[in-house]
N, C-alpha and C positions, 0 to 999 in steps of 0.2 A: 295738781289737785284733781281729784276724781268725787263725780257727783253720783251716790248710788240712791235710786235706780238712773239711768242716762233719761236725762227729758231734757225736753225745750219747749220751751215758751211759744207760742204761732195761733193765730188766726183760724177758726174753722174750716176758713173755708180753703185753709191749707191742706189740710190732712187731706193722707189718703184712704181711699174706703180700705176698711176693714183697721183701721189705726186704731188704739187703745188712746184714751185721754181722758183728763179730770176736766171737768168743767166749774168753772168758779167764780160766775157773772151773777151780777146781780143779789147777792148774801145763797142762790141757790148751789148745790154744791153735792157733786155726783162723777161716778165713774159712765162711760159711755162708747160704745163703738161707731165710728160712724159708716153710711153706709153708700151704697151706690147711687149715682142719679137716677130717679125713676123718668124713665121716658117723656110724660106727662108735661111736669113743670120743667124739670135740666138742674134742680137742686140738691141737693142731698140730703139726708136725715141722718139721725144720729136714734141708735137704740141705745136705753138708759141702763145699767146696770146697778145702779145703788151708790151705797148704800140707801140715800134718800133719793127721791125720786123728784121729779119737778112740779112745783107746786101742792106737795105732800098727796099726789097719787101715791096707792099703794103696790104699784105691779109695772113690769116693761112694759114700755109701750115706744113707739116712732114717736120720735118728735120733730117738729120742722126745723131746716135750717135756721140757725140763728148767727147775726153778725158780733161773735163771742174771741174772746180771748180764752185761749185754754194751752192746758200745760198737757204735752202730748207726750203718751212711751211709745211708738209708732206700734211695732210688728214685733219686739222684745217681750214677746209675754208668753206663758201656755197656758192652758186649762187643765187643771188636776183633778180630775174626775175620783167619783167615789169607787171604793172596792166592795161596798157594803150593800150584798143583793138587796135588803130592804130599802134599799132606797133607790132603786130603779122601780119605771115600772112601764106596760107595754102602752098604756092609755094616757092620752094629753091630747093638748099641754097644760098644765098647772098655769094657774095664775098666782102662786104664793112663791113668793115675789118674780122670782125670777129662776127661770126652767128653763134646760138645756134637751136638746135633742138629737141623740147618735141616729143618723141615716145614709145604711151603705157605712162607709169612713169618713162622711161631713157631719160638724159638729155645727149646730143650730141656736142660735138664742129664741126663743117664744116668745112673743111679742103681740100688743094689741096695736092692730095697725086703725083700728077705728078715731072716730074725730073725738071721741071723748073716753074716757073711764065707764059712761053708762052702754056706748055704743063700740060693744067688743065686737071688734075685726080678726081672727087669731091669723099670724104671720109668722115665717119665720126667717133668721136672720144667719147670714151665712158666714161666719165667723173668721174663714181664710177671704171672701174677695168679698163681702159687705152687700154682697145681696140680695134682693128682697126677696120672699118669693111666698105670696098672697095666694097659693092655692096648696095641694096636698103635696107631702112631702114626696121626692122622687122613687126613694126606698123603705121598706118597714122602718119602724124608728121605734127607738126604747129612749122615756124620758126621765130626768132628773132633777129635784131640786135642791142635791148636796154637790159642791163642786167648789172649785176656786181657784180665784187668776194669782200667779205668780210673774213677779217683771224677771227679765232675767238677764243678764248680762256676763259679759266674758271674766269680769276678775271677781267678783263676788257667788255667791250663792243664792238660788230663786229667792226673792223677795215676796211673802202674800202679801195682797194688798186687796184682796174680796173674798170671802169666803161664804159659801151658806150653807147649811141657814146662818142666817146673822147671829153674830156671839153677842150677846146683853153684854158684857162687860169687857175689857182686853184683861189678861193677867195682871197686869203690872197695876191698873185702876182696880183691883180687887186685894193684889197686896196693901195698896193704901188704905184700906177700910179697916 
């Protein structure tokens, strides 16, 4: 039997920085990369991806480690970026919801790394090794808010499973109406 997409079940503080995983603790419930230990404390963080966000913020942000149970795709994924020049743009990062940023050939998540939603830190989060990095980017950078993760694996076909902007409805709960 073959499970599409390949996950496993583990612990947070398993994963390794930069792993893709669903989070599903506590009725809250979100996609999320997690990220490198910051020097500081020796924990690690997790940037949230969505759909929903934690505790119905409305935009990325770091959140601290938590002792969670999550169902991880590790490093099986890409980013399908947009082909559509209107939706780049050279200025960011967006806060609607969640913005991506090309710099040089590293691809960025935008993130508030402040302590709350009122107290915005802009960070950005490095999507091949999970690291933070709390000041200007190294390269010019062009950003994005259309894009989306596909899991991906050897006998099937990219699987979406985030896409933005968020779709209000899937096709199939819109054939049902």
């Amino acid at each position: 039997m073959q499970i599409i997409p390949p996950a496993r079940v583990i612990r947070f503080e398993q994963l390794e920085p930069a792993d893709l995983f669903l989070y599903v603790e506590g009725g809250e419930k979100f996609y999320a990369l997690k990220t490198t230990k910051p020097s500081n404390d020796g924990r690690s963080e997790m940037v949230l991806l969505g759909p929903t966000f934690f505790r119905e913020v409305a935009e990325s942000f770091l959140l601290a480690w938590q002792p969670a149970t999550v169902v991880s795709f590790g490093k099986a994924y890409s980013i399908v970026l947009s082909a559509d020049p209107a939706s780049w743009s050279p200025t960011g990062p967006s806060r609607k919801p969640v913005c991506l940023a090309i710099a040089g050939e590293s691809t960025y998540i935008c993130a508030n790394g402040g302590s709350s939603p009122q107290h915005y830190f802009p960070c950005f989060v490095d999507v091949k090794t999970g690291a933070v990095i709390e000041k200007q980017l190294p390269d010019s950078a062009a950003f994005t808010n259309t894009w989306e993760i596909a899991v991906l694996g050897a006998d099937h076909p990219p699987l979406r499973i985030l896409k933005y902007p968020l779709e209000s409805m899937t096709a199939s709960q819109e054939q049902g109406r």
